[in-house]
Each structure stands twice: as C-alpha cells, then as structure tokens.
C-alpha positions in Angstrom: 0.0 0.0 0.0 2.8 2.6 0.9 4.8 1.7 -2.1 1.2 2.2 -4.2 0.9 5.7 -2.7 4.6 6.4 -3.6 4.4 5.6 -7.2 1.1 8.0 -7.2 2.6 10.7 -5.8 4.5 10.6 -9.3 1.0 9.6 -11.3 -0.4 13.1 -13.0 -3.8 10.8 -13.4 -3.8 10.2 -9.7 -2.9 13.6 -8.5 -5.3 15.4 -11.0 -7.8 13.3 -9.5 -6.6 14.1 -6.1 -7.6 17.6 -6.7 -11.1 17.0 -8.5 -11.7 13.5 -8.4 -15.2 14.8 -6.4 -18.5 15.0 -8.1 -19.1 18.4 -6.7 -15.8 19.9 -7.6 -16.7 19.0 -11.2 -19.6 20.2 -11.5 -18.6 23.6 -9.6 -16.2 24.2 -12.4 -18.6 23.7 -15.1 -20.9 26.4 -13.0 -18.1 28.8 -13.0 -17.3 27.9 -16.9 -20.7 29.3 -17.8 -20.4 32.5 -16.0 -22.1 31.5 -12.4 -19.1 32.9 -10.3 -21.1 33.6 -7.1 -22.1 32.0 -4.2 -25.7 31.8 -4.2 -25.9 31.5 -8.2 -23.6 28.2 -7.9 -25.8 27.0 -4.5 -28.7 28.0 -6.6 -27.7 26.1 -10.0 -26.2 23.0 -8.2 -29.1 22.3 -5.5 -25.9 21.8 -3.0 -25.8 22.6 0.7 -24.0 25.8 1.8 -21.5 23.7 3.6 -20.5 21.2 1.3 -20.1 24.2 -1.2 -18.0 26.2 0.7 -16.1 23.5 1.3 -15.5 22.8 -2.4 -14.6 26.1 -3.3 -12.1 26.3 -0.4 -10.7 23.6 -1.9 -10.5 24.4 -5.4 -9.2 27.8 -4.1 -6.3 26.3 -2.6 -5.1 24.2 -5.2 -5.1 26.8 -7.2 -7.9 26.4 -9.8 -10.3 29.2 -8.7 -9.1 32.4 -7.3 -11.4 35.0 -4.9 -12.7 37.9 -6.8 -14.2 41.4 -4.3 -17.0 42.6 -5.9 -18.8 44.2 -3.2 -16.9 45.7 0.1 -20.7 46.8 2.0 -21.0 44.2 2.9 -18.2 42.3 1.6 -18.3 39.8 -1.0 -16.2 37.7 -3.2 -17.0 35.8 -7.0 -14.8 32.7 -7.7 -12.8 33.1 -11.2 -10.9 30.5 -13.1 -7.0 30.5 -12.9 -5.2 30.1 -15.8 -4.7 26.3 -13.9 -8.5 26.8 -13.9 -8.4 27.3 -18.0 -6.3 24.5 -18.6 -9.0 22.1 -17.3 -12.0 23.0 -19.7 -10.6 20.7 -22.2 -10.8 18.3 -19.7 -14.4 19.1 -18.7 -15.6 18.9 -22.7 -13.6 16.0 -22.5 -15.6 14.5 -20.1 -18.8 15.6 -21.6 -18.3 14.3 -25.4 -17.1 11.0 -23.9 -20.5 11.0 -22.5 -22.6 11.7 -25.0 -21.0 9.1 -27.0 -20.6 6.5 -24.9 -23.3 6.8 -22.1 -26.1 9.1 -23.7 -25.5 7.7 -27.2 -25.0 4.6 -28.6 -21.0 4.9 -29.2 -21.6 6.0 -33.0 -19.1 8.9 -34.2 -20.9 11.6 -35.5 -21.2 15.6 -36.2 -24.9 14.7 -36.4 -27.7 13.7 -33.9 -28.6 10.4 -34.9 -31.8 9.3 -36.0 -34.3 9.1 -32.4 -31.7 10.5 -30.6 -32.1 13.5 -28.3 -29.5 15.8 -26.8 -31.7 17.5 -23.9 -28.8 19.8 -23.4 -28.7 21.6 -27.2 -32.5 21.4 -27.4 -32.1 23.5 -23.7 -29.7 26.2 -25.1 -32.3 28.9 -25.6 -32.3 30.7 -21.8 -28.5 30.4 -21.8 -26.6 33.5 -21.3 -22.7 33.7 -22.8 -20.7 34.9 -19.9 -19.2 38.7 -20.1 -15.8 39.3 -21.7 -15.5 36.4 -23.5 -13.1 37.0 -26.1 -12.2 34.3 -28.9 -9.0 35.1 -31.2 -10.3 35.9 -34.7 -9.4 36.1 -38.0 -9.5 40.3 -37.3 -6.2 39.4 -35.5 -7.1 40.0 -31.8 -9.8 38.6 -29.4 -12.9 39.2 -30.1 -16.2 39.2 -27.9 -18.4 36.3 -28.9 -21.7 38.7 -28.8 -21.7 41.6 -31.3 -22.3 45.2 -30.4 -25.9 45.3 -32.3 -28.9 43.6 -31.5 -28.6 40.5 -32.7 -25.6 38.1 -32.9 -25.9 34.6 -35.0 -23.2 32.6 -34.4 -22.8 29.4 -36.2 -20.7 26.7 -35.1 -18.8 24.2 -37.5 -16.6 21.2 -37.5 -14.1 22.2 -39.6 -12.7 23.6 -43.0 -10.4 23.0 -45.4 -8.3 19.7 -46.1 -5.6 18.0 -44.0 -7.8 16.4 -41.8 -7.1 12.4 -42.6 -8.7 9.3 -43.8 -11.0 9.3 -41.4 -12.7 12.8 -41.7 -15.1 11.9 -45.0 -16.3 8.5 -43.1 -17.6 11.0 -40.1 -21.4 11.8 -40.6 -22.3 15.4 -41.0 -18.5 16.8 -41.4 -19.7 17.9 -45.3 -20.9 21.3 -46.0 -18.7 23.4 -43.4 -16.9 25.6 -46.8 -21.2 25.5 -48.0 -22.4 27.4 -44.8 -19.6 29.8 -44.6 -20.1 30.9 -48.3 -24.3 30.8 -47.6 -23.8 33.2 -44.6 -21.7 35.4 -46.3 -23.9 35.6 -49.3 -26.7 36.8 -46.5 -24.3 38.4 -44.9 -25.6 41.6 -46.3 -28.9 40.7 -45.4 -28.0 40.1 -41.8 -26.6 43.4 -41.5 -29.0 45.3 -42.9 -31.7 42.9 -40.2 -28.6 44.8 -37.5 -27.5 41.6 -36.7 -23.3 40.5 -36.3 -22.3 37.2 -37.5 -19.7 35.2 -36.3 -18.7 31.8 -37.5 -16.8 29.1 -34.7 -15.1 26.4 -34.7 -12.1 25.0 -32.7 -9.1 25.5 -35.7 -6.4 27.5 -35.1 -6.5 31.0 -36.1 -4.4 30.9 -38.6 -5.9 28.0 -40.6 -9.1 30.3 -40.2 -7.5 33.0 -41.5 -6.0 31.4 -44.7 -9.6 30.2 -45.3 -11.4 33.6 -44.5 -8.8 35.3 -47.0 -9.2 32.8 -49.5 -13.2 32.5 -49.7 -13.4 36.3 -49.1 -15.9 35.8 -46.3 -16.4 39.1 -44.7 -17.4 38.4 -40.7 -14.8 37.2 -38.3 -14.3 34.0 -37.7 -13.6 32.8 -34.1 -11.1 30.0 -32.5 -12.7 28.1 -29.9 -9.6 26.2 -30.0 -9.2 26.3 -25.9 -13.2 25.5 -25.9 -13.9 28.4 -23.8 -17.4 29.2 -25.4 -17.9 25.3 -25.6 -17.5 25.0 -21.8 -19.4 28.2 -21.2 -22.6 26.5 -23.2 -21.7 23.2 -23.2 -21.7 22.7 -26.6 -22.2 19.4 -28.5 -19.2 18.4 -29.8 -17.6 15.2 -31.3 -13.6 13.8 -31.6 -12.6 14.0 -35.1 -9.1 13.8 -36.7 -7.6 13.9 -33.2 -9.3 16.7 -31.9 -12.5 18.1 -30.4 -14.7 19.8 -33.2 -18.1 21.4 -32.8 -20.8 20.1 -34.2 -23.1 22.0 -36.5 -25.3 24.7 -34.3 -26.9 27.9 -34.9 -27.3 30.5 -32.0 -29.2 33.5 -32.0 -27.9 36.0 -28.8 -29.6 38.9 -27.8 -27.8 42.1 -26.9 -27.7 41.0 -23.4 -25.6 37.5 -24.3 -28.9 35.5 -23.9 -29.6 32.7 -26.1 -33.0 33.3 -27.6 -33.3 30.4 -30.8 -30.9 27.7 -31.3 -30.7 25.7 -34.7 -29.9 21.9 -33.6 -29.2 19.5 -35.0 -28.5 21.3 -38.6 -29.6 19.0 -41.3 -30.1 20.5 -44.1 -28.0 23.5 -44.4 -29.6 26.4 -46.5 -32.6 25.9 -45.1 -31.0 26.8 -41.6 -29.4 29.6 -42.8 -32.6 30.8 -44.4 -34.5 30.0 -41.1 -31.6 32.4 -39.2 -32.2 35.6 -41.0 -36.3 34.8 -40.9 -35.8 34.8 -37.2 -33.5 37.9 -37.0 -36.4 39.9 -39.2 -39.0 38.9 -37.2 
C-alpha cells in the first residue's frame, strides 16, 4: 500500500484526480465555466448545501484552480474566477462531456450529427443560456474578439471544420460535409443580416491561422472565431464530437440577444440552406 501511494505521488492521473476526483468539484467548475461565479448562483444552479459548497470552493481555491474575486466591500463579498490552472482544465471538462454523450447518452456512433431518435436535452435547452461577459475568442480580425456583437442580434454558427488535411478518417464521419457550404451561404446573407442589424460570427475549434487562410481565400467578410481552448464550448456546453484527433463542434446555430442571452438555437443542422434561411427569418421577425 505505501509503495502504491509512492508511485502516485508521481501519477499526473492520480494527482489530478486528487484535486477533482469529487462530483461536486466538477460540476462547480462547469458552474463557474458558464459565467455563475457567485455564491448563491452556484448553491442555486447545483441544489448543494451551503457547507459542502464552501467547502468545495475552499478547496478548489487552494489548489489553485479558482481564485477569490471582491466585488462588493458593503457588505463584503467575493466571485470565484478560473486560474489560468482553472483554463487549462475545460478541455478536460468537454472531454468528459463528449465521452458521454457518446458512450453513455449515445449509442457509441461517431458523428457531427444527432442520430436518427436520438435527443440531446442539453442543445435542445440552449435557448435561456446566457454567454458569460468578456469572452473574447482570437479571430481572424487578428485580436480577441467578444463572442456577442455590439448590435442587436448576434448569429453565431458553429462548424466542424474547413479545409483539407484532416485524414482518412474525416469523410467516413457523418455530417462533417458542408462546413466551406455554410460559410459561403452566410456570407452571401451576410448583407442581409446586416442590414436585419444583426453581427455574424462563425466558430469552430481550428487554429487561427488555418481560419484566417480560409477567410482570405473564400473572401468571407465576418470574423471567424477559434474556440480552439473550448472556452465558449464549456461556457454553453456545446455538443461536440472527436474528429481527426481533436474536439470539433458540431453544426449549431445560435441567435444571442444584446444582453448575451440565447434566444433560438438551430440543432441539430440538417439540411443547411434551409437553416441559414430559417436564421435571418428569425432575425427579421
């Protein structure tokens, strides 16, 4: 047993789990990931006790993964933040999540689609979901952008991937055709959209620069945004799937009011004009 507890003093697995191998320290970073930072908005989302909650975040505090926040000194009061330590672990936490919807909500197919009589509670919820403030994604402007526009209306569409590169594997994935179709369809509305005073922004989790060689290439005039360190996935948890070694979003169409609430989500997106179509009818209206 001692020499056990030795070699995991060594074991990243058993030492990450050390610090959140707890069902309430999970799901108290995946409170703060969507923008509920203080104490009665996490007891209030997580149904915990007072005590066992201030416990966690005592915790979390001290290992370094949340830090205390003032926001109110009459009377005084503190809102818990992600660390960059805090940061590092939302892969982890989408991790977690697509593993699940696979393996435990799903059936174990690979797919960018819902499959046929399945259900993703979650997406069908999004509406009601508010994007946390500041949230900043690079862009293909060349600096961080805010997710949600400065006008009334933001769509932002979510996408696997585009270009080439991606492996023998990619084609065989359902619904991974079309991403290069919905860009060009949104920025022929583009125009449209504008003129409805809505901002559109397209997502996925590439690297800037392979967004950037593809926005300058396809001419497409809105900024694209990398979710590359799934911030805005976390923040909404997002459905996602594993694809060519790497988290990718799967196709979703959000309409956010001026005060970062979700107010119509497109899931799952089938049939690709006709969601675009549906996005700017919404906007109008």
């Amino acid at each position: 047993m001692i020499k056990s507890r030795l070699a995991d003093e060594h074991c990243g697995i058993a030492q990450s789990a050390a610090v959140l191998g707890d069902w309430w320290s999970l799901l108290v970073l995946r409170e703060v990931a969507r923008g509920h930072r203080r104490f009665d908005e996490l007891a209030g989302e997580l149904d915990i006790s007072r005590k066992v909650l201030t416990e966690r975040l005592s915790h979390l505090v001290a290992h370094g993964v949340l830090a205390r926040r003032p926001y109110s000194d009459r009377p005084p009061r503190h809102e818990y933040v992600l660390t960059p330590a805090g940061h590092g672990l939302l892969p982890v936490l989408v991790a977690m999540q697509d593993w699940a919807d696979r393996w435990v909500l799903g059936d174990g197919t690979l797919t960018a689609l819902t499959p046929d009589g399945a259900e993703l509670p979650r997406a069908r919820d999004l509406p009601g979901s508010r994007v946390p403030a500041g949230l900043a994604l690079p862009s293909t402007r060349g600096e961080p952008l805010d997710v949600v526009g400065d006008t009334a209306w933001t769509v932002l569409f979510t996408y696997p991937a585009t270009g080439g590169g991606k492996g023998a594997e990619w084609p065989r994935i359902p619904g991974t055709a079309g991403c290069t179709l919905e860009n060009r369809l949104f920025r022929d509305a583009w125009p449209d959209f504008t003129r409805a005073g809505a901002t559109v922004h397209g997502v996925s989790t590439q690297l800037p620069d392979e967004q950037a060689a593809f926005a300058a290439a396809e001419d497409i005039p809105f900024p694209l945004l990398s979710d590359v360190d799934l911030e805005l996935t976390a923040a909404l948890r997002l459905p996602t799937f594993r694809g060519a070694q790497q988290l990718r979003h799967k196709r979703t169409i959000l309409l956010i009011d001026a005060d970062r609430v979700v107010r119509h989500s497109i899931y799952p997106v089938a049939d690709i004009p006709a969601a675009v179509t549906q996005a700017l009818s919404l906007v109008r209206r």
